[in-house]
Backbone as JSON, one array per atom type, in Angstrom:
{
  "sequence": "XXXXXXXXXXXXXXXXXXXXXXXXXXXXXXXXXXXXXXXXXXXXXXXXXXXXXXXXXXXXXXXXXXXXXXXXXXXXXXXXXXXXXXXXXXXXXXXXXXXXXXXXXXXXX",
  "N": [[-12.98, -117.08, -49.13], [-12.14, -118.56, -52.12], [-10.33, -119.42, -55.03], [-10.11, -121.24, -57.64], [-8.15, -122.22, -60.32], [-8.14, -123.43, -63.91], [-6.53, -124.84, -66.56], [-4.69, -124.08, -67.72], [-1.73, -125.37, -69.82], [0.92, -126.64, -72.26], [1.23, -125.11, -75.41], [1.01, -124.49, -79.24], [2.64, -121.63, -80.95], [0.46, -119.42, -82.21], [-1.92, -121.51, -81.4], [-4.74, -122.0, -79.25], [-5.98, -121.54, -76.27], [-8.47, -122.31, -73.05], [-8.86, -120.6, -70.33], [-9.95, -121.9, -67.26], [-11.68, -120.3, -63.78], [-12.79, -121.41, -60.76], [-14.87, -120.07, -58.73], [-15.55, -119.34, -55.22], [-17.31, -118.63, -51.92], [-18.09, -116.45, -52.44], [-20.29, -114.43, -54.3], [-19.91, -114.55, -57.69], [-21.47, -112.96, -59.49], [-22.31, -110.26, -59.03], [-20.0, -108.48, -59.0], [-16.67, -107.51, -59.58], [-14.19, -109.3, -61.02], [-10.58, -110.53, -61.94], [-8.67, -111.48, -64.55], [-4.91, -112.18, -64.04], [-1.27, -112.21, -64.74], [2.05, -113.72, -64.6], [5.0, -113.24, -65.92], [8.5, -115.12, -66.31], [10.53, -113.85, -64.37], [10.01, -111.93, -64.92], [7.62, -108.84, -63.65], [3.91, -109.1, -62.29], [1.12, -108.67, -64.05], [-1.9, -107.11, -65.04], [-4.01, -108.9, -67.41], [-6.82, -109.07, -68.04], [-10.64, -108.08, -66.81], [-13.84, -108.25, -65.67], [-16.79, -107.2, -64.58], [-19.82, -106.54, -63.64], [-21.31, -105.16, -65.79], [-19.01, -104.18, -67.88], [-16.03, -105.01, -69.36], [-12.6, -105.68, -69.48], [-9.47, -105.07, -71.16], [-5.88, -105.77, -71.36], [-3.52, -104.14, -73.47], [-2.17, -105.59, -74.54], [-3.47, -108.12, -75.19], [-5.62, -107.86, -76.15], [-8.37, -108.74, -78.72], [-7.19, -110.9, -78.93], [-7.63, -112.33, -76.69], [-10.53, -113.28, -74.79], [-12.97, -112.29, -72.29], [-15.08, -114.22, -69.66], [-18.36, -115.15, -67.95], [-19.83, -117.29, -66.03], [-22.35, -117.18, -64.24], [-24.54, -119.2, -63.0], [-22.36, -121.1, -62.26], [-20.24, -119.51, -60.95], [-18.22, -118.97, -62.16], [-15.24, -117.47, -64.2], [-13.91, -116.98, -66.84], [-11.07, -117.64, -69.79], [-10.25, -117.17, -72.45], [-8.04, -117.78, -75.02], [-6.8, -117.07, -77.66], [-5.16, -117.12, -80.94], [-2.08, -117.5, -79.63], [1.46, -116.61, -78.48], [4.69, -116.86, -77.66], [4.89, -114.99, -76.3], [3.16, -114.8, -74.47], [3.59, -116.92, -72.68], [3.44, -117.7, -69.26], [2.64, -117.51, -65.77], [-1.14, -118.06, -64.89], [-3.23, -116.0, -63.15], [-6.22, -116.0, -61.39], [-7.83, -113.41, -59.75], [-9.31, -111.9, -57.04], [-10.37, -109.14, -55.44], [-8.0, -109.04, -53.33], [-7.43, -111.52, -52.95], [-6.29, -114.52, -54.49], [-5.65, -116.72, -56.9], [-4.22, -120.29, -57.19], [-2.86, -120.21, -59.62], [-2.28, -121.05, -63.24], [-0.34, -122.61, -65.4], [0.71, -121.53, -68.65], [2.19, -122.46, -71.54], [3.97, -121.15, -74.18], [5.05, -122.22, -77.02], [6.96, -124.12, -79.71]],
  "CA": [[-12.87, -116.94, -50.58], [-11.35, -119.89, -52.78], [-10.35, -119.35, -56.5], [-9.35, -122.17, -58.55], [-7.98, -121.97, -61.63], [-7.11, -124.11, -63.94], [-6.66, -124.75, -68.25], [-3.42, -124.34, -68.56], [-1.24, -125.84, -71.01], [1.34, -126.03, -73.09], [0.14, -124.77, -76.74], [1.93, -123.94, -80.04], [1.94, -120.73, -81.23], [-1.06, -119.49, -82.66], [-3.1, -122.08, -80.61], [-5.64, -121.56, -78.31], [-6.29, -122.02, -74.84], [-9.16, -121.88, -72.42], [-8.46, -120.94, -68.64], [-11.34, -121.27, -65.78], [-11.46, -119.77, -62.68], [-14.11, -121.05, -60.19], [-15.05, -119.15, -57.14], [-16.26, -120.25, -54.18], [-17.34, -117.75, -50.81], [-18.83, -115.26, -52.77], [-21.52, -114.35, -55.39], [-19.32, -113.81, -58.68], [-22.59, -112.5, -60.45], [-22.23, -108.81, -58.41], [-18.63, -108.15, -58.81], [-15.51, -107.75, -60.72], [-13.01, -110.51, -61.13], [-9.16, -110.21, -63.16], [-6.84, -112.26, -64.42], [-3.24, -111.95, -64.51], [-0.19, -112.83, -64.97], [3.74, -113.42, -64.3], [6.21, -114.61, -66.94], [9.71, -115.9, -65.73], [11.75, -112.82, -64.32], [9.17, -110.27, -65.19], [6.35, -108.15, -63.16], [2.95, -109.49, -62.26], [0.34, -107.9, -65.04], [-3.3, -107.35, -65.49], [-4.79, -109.02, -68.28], [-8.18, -108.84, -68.41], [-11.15, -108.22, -65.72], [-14.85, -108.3, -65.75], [-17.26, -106.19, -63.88], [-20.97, -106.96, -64.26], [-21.16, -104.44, -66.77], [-17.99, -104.33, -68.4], [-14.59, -105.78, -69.63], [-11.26, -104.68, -69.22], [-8.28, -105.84, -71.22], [-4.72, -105.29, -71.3], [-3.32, -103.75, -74.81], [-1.03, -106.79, -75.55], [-4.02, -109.25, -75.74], [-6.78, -107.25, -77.16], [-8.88, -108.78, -79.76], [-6.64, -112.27, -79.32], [-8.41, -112.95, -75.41], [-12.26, -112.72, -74.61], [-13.11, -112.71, -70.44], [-16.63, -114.55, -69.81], [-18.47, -115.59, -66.7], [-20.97, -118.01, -65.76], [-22.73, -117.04, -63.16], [-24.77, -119.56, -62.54], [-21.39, -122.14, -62.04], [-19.53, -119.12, -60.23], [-16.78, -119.13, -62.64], [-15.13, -117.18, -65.15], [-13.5, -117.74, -67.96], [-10.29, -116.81, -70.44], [-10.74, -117.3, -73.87], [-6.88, -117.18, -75.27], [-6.75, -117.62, -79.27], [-3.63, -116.86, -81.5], [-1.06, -117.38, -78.64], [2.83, -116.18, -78.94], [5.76, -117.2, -76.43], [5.43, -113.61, -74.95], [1.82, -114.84, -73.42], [4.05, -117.71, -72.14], [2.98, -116.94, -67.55], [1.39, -118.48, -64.92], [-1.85, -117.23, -64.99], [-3.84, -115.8, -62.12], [-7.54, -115.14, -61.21], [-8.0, -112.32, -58.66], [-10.69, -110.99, -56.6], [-10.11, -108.33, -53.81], [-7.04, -109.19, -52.49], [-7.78, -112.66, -52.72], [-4.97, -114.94, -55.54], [-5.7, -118.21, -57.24], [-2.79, -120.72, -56.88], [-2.35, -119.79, -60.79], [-1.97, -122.39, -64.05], [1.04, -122.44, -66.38], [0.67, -121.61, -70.06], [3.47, -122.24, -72.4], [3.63, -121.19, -75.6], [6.44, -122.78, -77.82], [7.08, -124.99, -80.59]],
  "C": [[-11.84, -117.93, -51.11], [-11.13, -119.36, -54.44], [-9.45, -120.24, -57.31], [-9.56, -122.08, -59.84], [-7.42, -123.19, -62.29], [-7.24, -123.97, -65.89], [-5.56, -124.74, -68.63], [-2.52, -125.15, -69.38], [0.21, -125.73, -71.76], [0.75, -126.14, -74.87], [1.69, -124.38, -77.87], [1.64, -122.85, -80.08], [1.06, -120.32, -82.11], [-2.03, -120.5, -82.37], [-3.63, -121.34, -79.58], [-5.9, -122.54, -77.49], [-7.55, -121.52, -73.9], [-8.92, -122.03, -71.04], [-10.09, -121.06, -68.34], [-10.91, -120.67, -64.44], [-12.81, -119.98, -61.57], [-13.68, -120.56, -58.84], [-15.66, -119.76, -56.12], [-16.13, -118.8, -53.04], [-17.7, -116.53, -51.26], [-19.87, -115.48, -54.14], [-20.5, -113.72, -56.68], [-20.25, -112.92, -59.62], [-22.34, -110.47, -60.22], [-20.62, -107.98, -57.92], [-17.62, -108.53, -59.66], [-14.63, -108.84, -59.87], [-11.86, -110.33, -62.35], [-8.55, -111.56, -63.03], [-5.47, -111.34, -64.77], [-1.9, -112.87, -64.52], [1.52, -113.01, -64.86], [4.73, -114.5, -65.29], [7.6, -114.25, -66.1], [10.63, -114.19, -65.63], [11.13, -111.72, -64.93], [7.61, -109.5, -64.02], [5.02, -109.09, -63.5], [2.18, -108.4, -62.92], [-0.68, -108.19, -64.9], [-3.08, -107.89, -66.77], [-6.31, -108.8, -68.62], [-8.96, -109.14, -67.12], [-12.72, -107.95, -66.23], [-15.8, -107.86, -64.69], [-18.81, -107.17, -64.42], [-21.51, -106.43, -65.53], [-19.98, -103.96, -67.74], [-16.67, -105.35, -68.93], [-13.97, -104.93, -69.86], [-9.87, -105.48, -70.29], [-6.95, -104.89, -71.87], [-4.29, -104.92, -72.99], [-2.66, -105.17, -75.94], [-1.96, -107.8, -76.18], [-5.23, -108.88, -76.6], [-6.94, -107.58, -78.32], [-7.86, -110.19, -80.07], [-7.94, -112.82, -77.71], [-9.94, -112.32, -75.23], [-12.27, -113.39, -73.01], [-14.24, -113.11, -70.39], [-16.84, -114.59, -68.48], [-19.94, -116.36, -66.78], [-21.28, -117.8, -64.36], [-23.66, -118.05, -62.4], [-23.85, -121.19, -62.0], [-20.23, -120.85, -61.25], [-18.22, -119.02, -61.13], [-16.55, -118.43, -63.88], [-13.63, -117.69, -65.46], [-12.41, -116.97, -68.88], [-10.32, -117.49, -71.68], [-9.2, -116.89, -74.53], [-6.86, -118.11, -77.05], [-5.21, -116.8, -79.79], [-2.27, -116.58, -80.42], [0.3, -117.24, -79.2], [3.34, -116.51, -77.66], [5.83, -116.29, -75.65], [4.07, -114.36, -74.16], [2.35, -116.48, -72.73], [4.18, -117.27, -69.97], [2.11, -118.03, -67.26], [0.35, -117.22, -64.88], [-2.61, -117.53, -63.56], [-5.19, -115.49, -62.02], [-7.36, -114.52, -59.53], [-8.72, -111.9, -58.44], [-10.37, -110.5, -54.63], [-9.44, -108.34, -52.93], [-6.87, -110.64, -52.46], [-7.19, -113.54, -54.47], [-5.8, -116.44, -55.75], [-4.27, -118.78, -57.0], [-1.65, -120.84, -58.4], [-2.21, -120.8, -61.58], [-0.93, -121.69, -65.3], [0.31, -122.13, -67.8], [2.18, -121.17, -70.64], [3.47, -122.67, -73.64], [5.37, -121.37, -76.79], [5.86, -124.02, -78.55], [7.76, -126.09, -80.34]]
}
């Protein structure tokens, strides 16, 4: 299992950013996939995860982030609009124990 991520950025606030996350060693079509996240001197967090039938997201980003997936490119997707310095983290895609090597977003003026 491989998961590369990448999109990160730095952004002002209230810009928008798009992460990817492709997969490799499995079928992303039949299974959930999360991202998350770790800002500087704080706990690793869910943000948002995708199921074949569902989405999941964390309270802080709700209705700023949308989770997608292309299944036939293996890869999903983070959709980050009106950004603030708190969503300043490296971001992670996760599947089953299995870590991307994570991409920066930093949100400042």
């Amino acid at each position: 299992v491989q998961l590369q991520a990448s999109g990160g950025g730095l952004v002002q606030p209230g810009g928008s950013l798009s992460l990817s996350c492709k997969a490799s060693g499995f079928t992303l079509e039949y299974d959930a996939i999360g991202w998350f996240r770790q800002a500087p001197g704080k706990e690793r967090e869910g943000v948002s995860c995708i199921s074949s039938s569902d989405t999941y997201y964390a309270e802080s980003v709700k209705g700023r982030f949308t989770i997608s997936r292309d299944n036939a490119k293996n890869t999903v997707y983070l959709q980050m609009n009106s950004l603030n310095p708190e969503d300043t983290a490296i971001y992670f895609c996760y599947y089953r124990g299995y870590w991307g090597q994570g991409t920066q977003v930093t949100v400042s003026s």
